[in-house]
C-alpha positions as CSV (number, residue, x, y, z in Angstrom):
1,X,-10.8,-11.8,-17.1
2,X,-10.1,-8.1,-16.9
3,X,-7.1,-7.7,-14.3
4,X,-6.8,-3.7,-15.1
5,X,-6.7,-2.6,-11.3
6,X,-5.7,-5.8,-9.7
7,X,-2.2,-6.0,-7.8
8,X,0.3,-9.2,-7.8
9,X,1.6,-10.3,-5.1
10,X,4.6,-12.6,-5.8
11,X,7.4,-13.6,-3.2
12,X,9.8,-16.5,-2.9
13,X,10.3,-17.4,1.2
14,X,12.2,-19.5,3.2
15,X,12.0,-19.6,6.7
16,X,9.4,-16.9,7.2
17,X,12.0,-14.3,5.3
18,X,11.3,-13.3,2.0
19,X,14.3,-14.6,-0.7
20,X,12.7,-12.4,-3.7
21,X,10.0,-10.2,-4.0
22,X,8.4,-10.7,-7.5
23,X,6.1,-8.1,-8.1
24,X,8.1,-5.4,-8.8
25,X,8.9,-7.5,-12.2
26,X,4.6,-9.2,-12.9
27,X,2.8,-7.6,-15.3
28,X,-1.3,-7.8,-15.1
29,X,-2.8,-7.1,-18.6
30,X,-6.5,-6.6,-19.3
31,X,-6.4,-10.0,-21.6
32,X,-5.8,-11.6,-17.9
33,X,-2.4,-12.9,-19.0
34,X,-0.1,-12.8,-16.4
35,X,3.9,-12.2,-16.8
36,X,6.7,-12.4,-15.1
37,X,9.9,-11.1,-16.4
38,X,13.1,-11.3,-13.7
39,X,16.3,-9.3,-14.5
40,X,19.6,-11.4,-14.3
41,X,20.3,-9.2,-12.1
42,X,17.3,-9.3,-9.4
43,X,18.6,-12.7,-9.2
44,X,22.3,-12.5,-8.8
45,X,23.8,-13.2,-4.8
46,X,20.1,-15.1,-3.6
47,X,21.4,-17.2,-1.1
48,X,20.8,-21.2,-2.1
49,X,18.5,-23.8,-0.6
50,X,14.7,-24.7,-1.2
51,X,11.6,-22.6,-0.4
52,X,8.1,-21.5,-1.2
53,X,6.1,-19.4,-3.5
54,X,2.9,-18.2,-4.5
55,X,0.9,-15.4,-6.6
56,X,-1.7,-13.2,-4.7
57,X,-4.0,-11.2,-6.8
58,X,-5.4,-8.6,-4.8
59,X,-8.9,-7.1,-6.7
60,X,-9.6,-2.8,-6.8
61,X,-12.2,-3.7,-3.6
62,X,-8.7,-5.2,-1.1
63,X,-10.2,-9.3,-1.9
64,X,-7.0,-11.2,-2.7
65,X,-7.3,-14.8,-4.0
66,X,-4.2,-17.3,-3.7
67,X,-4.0,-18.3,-7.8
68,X,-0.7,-20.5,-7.4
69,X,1.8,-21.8,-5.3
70,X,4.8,-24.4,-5.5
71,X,8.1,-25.1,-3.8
72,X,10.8,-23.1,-5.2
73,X,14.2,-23.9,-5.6
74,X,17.6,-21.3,-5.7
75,X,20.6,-23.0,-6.9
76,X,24.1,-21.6,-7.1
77,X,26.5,-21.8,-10.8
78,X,27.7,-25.6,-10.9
79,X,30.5,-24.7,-14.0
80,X,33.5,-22.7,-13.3
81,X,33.6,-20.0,-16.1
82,X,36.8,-18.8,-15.0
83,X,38.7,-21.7,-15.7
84,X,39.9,-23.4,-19.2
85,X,38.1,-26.2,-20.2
86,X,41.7,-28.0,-20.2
């Protein structure tokens, strides 16, 4: 499916608030592959605990169509980097 002209929607939320917005880093190709590429550094400082997600497509006419969702999950560093491993 051609997706030239389509726009993602893409957020992580929790408690009505978004966490992360997404789209700024899903690419829409005219193959209808869908990517998503997040910077380590979009990523660095969200705050812990469980959410939700999903991907809204919206079409060139304003339709959008809900094509997934899933619980999402932000977990902080478990190791200590700063340490020796002594």
């Amino acid at each position: 499916m051609d997706l030239t002209g389509w726009t993602p929607h893409i957020q992580v939320r929790r408690d009505g608030l978004t966490v992360i917005d997404l789209a700024p880093y899903t690419l829409l190709d005219a193959d209808g592959t869908i990517t998503i590429r997040v910077p380590d550094e979009a990523t660095q400082g969200l705050p812990a605990g469980a959410g939700a997600w999903d991907l809204l497509l919206e079409d060139p006419s304003g339709d959008v169509t809900r094509l997934a969702a899933g619980p999402a999950l932000v977990e902080t560093t478990v190791s200590d980097t700063e340490r020796s491993p002594h």
